[in-house]
mmCIF file of the C-alpha atoms, coordinates in Angstrom:
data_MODEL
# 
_entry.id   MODEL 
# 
loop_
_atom_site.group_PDB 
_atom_site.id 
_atom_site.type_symbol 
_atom_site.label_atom_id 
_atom_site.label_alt_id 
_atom_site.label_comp_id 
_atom_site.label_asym_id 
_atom_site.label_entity_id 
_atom_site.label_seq_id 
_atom_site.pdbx_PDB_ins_code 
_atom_site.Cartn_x 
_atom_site.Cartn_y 
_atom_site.Cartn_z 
_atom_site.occupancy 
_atom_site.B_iso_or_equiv 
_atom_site.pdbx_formal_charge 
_atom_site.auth_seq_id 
_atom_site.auth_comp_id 
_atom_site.auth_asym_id 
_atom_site.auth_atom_id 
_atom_site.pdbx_PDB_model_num 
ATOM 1   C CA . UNK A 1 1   ? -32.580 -48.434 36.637  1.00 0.00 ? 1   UNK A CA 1 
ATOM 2   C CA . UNK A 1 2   ? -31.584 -48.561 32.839  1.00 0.00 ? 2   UNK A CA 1 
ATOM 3   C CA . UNK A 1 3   ? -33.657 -45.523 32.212  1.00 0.00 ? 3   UNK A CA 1 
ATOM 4   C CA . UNK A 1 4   ? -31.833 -43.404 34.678  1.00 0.00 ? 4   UNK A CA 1 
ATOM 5   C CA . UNK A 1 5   ? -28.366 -44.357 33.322  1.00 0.00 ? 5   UNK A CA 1 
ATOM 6   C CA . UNK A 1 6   ? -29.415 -44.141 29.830  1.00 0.00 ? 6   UNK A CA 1 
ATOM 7   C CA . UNK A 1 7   ? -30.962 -40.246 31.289  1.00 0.00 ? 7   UNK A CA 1 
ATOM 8   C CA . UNK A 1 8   ? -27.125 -39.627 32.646  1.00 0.00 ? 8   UNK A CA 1 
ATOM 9   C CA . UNK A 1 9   ? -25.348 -40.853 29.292  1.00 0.00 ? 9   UNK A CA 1 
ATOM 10  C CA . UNK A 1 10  ? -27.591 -38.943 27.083  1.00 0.00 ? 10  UNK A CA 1 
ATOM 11  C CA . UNK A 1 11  ? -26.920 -35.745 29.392  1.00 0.00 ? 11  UNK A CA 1 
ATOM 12  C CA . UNK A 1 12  ? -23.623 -36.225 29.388  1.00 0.00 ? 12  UNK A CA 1 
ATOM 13  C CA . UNK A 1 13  ? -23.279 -36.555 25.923  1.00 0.00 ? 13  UNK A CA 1 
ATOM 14  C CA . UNK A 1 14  ? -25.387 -33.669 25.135  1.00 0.00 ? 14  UNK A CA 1 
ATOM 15  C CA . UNK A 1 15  ? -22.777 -31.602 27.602  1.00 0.00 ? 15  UNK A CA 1 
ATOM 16  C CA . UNK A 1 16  ? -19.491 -33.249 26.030  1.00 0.00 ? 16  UNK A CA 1 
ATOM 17  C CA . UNK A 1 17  ? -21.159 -32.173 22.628  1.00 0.00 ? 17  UNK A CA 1 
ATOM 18  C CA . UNK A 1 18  ? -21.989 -28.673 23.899  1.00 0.00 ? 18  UNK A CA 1 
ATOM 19  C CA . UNK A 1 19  ? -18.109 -28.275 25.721  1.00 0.00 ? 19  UNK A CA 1 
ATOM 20  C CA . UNK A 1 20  ? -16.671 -29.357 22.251  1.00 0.00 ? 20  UNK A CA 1 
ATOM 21  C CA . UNK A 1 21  ? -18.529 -26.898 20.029  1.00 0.00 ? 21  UNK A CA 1 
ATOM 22  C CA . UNK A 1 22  ? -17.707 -24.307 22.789  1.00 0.00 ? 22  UNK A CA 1 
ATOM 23  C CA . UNK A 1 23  ? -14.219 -25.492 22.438  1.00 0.00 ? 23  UNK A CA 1 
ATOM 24  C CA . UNK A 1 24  ? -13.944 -25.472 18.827  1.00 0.00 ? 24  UNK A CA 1 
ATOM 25  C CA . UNK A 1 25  ? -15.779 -21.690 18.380  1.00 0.00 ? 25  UNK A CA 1 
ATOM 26  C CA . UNK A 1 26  ? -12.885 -20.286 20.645  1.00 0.00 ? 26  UNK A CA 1 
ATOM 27  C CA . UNK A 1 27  ? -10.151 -22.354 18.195  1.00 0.00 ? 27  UNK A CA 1 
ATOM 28  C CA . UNK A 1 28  ? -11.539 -20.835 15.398  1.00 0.00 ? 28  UNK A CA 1 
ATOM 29  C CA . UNK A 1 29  ? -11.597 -17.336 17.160  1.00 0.00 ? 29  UNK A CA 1 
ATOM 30  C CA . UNK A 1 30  ? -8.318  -17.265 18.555  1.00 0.00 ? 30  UNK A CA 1 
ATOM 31  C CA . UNK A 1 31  ? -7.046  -18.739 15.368  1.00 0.00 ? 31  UNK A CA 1 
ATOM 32  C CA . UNK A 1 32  ? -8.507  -15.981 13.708  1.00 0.00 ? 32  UNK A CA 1 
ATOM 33  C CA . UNK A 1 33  ? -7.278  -13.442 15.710  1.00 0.00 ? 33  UNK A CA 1 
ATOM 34  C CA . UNK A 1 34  ? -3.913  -14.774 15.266  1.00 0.00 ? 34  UNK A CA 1 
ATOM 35  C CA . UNK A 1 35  ? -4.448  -14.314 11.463  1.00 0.00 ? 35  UNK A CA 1 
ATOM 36  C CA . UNK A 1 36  ? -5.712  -10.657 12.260  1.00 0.00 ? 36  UNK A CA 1 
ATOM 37  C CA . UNK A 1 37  ? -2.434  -9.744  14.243  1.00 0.00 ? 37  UNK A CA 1 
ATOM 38  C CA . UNK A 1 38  ? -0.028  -11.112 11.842  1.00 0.00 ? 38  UNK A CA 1 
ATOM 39  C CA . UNK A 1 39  ? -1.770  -9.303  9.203   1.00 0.00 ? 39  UNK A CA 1 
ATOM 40  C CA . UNK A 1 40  ? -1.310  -6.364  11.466  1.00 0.00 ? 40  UNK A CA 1 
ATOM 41  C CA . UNK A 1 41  ? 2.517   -6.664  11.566  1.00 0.00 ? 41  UNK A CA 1 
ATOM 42  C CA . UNK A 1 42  ? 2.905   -7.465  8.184   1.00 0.00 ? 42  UNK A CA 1 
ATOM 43  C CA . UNK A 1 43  ? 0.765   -4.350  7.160   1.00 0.00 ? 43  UNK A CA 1 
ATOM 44  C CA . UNK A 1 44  ? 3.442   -2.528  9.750   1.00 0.00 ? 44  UNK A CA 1 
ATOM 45  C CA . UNK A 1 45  ? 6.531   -4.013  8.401   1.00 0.00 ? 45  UNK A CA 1 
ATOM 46  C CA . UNK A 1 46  ? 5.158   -2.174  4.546   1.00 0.00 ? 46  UNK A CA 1 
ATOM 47  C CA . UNK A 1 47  ? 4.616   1.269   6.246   1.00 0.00 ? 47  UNK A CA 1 
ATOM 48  C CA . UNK A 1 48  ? 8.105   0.332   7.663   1.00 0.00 ? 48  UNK A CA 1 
ATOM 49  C CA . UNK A 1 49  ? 9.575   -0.016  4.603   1.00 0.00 ? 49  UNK A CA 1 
ATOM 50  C CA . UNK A 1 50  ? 7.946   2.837   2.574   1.00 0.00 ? 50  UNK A CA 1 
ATOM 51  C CA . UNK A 1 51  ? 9.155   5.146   4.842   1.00 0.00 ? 51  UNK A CA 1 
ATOM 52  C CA . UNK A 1 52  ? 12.613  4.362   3.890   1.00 0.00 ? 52  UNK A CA 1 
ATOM 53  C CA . UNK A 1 53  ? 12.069  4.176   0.165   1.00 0.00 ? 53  UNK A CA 1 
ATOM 54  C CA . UNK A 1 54  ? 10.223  7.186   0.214   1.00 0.00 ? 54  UNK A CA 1 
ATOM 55  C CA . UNK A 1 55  ? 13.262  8.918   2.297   1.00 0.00 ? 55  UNK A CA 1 
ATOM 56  C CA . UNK A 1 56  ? 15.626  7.643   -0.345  1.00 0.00 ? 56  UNK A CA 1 
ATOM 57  C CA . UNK A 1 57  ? 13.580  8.559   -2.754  1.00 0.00 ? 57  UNK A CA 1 
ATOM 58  C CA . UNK A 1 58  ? 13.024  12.034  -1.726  1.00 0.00 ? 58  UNK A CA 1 
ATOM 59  C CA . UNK A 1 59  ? 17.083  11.998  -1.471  1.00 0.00 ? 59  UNK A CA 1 
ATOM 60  C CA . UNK A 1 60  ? 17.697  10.507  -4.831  1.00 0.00 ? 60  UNK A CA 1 
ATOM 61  C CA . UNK A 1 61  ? 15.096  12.643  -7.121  1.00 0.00 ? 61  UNK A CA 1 
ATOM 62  C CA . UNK A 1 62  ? 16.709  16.014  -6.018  1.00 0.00 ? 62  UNK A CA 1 
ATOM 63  C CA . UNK A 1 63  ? 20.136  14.363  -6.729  1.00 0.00 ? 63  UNK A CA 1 
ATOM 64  C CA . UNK A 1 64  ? 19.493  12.955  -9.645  1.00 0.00 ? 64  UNK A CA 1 
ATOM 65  C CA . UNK A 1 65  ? 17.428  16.143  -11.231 1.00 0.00 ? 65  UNK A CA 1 
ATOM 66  C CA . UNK A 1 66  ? 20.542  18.077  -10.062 1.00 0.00 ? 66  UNK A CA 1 
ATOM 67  C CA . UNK A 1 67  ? 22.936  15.636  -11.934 1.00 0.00 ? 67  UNK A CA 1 
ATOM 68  C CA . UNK A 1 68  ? 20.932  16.399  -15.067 1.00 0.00 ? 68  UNK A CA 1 
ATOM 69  C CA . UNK A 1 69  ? 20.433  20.007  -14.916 1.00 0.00 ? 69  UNK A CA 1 
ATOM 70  C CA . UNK A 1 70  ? 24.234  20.252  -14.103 1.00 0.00 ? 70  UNK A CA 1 
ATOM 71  C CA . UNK A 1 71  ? 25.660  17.645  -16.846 1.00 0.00 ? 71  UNK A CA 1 
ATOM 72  C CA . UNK A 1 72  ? 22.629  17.755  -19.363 1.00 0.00 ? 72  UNK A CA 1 
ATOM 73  C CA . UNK A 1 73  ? 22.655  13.926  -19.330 1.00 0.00 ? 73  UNK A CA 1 
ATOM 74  C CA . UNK A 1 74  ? 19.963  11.874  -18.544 1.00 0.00 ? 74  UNK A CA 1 
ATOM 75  C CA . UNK A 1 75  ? 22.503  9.238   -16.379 1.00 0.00 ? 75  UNK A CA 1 
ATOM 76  C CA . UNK A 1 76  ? 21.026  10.840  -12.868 1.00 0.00 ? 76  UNK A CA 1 
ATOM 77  C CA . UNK A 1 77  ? 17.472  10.301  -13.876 1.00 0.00 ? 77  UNK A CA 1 
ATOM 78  C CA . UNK A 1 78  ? 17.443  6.660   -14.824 1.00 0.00 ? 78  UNK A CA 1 
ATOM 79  C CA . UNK A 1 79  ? 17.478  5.458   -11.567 1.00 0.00 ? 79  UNK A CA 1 
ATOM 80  C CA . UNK A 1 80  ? 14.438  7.129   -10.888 1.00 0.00 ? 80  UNK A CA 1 
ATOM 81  C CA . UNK A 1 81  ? 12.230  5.606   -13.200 1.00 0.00 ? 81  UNK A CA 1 
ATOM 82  C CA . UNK A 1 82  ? 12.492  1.860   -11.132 1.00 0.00 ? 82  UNK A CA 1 
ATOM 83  C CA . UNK A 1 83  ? 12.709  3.776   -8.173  1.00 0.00 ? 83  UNK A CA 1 
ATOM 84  C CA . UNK A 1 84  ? 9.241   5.624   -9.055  1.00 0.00 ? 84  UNK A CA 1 
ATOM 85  C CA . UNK A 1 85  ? 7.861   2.188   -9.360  1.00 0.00 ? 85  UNK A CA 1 
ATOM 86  C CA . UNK A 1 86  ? 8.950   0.763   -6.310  1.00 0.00 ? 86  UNK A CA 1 
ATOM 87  C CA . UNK A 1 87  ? 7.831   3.773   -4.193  1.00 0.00 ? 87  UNK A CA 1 
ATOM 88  C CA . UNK A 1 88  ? 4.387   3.667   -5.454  1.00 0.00 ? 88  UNK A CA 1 
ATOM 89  C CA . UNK A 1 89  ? 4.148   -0.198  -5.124  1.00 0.00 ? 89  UNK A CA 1 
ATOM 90  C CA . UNK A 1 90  ? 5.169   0.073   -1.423  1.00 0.00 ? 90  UNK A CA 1 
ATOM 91  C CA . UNK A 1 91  ? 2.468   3.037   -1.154  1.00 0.00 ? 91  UNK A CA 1 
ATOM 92  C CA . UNK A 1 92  ? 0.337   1.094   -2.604  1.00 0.00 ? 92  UNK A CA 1 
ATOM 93  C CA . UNK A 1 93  ? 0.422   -1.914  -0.207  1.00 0.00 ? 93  UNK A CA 1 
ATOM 94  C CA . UNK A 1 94  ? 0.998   -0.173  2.715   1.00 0.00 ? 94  UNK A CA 1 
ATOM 95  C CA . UNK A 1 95  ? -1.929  3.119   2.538   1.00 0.00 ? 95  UNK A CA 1 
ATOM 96  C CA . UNK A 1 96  ? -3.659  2.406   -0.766  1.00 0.00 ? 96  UNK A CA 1 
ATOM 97  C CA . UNK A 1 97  ? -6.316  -0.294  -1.837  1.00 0.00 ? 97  UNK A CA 1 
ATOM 98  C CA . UNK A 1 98  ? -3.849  -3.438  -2.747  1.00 0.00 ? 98  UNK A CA 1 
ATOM 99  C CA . UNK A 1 99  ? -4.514  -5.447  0.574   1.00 0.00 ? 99  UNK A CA 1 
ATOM 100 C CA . UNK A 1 100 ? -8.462  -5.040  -0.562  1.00 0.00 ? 100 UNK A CA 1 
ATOM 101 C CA . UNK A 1 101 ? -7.421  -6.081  -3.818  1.00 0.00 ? 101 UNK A CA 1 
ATOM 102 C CA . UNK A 1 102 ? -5.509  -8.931  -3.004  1.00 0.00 ? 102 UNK A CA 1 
ATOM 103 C CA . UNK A 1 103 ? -8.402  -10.286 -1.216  1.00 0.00 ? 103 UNK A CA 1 
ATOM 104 C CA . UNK A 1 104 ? -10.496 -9.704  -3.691  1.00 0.00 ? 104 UNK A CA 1 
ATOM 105 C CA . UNK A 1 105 ? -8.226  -11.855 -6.111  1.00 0.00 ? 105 UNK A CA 1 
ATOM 106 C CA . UNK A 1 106 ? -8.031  -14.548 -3.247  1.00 0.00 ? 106 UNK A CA 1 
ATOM 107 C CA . UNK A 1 107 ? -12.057 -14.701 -3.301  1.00 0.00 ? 107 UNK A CA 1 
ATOM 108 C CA . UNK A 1 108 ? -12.164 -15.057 -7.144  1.00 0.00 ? 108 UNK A CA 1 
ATOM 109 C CA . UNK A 1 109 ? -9.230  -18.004 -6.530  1.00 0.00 ? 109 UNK A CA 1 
ATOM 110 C CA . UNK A 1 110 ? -11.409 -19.751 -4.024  1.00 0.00 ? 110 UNK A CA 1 
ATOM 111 C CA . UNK A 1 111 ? -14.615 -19.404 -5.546  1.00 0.00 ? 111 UNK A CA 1 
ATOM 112 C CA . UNK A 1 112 ? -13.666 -19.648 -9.194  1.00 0.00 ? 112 UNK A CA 1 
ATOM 113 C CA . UNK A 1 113 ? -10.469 -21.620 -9.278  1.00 0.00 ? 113 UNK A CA 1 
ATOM 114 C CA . UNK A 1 114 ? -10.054 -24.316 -6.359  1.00 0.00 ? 114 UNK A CA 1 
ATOM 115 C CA . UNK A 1 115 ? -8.212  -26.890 -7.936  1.00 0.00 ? 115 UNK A CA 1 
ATOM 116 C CA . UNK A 1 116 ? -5.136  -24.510 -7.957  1.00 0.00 ? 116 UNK A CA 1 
ATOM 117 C CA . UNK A 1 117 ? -5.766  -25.026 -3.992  1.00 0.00 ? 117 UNK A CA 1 
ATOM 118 C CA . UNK A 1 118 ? -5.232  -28.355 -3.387  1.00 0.00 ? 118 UNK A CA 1 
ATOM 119 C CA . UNK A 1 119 ? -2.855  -29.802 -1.522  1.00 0.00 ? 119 UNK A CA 1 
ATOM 120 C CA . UNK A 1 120 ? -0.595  -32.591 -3.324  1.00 0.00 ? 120 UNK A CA 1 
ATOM 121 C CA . UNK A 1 121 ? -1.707  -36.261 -1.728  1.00 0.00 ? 121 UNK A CA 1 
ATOM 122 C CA . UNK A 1 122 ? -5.074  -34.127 -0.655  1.00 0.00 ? 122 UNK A CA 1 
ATOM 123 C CA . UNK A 1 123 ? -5.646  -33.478 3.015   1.00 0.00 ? 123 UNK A CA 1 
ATOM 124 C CA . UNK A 1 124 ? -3.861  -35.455 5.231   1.00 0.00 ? 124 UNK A CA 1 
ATOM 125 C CA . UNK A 1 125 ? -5.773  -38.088 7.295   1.00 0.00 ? 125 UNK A CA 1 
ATOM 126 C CA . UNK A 1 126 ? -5.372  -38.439 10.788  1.00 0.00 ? 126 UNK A CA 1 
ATOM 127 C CA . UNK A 1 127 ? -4.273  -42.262 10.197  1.00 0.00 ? 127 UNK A CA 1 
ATOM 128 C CA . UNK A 1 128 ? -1.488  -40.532 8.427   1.00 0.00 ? 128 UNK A CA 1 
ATOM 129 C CA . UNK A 1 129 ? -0.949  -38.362 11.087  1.00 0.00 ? 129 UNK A CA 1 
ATOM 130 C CA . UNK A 1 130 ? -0.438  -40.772 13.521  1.00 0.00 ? 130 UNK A CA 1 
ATOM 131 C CA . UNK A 1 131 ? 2.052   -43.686 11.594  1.00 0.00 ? 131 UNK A CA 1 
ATOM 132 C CA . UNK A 1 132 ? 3.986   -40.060 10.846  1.00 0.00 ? 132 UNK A CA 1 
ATOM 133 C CA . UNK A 1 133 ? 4.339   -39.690 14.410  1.00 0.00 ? 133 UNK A CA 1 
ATOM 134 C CA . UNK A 1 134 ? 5.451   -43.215 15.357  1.00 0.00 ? 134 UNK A CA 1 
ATOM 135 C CA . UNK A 1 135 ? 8.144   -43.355 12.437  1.00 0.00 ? 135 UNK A CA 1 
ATOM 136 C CA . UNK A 1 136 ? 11.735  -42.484 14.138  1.00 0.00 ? 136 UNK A CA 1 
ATOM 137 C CA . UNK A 1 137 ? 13.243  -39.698 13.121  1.00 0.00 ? 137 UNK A CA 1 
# 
């Protein structure tokens, strides 16, 4: 009789083991997808906003060359210069090769530098969790 029951408890466990590495690979996907689609919208939101710059800008550098071709001072073109900077940052981020970059920076931080990554007090525990949750508010 204790051989059957132990049979059952050992299958069972082997399933609850099974269901929570199931569970766990679909936490770490979704989570990850998350990550992906927020990425998405942020990488949006800079395409967003270079458009705009870039329409200012292509407002501003006609204006400002016409400023100094008219008056012969460079007043109209001094904007520009931060302007030029700004225009080709958001370019940059949004079309060009800074998100690879970034990453690429991140990698070297993880790999090369991970004290800068820890967390002050280190990772909390889940006793420290829990007396969290039972202090009142």
């Amino acid at each position: 009789m204790g051989n059957i029951a132990g049979k059952v408890l050992e299958k069972n466990q082997k399933f609850m083991q099974e269901t929570q590495q199931m569970q766990m690979e679909r936490q770490i996907q979704m989570q990850n997808l998350m990550r992906e689609r927020l990425m998405a919208m942020q990488l949006a939101r800079l395409r967003e906003m270079f458009m705009w710059l870039f329409s200012f800008y292509c407002i501003a550098l006609p204006a400002g060359v016409g400023s100094y071709v008219k008056t012969k001072k460079p007043f109209g073109l001094i904007p520009l210069l931060p302007l030029t900077f700004v225009v080709a940052y958001q370019y940059d981020a949004a079309y060009g090769t800074k998100m690879d970059r970034i990453r690429q920076m991140a990698d070297h931080i993880i790999l090369e530098e991970p004290s800068l990554l820890a967390m002050p007090q280190g990772v909390p525990s889940v006793s420290e969790i829990d007396a969290r949750r039972q202090q009142p508010s």
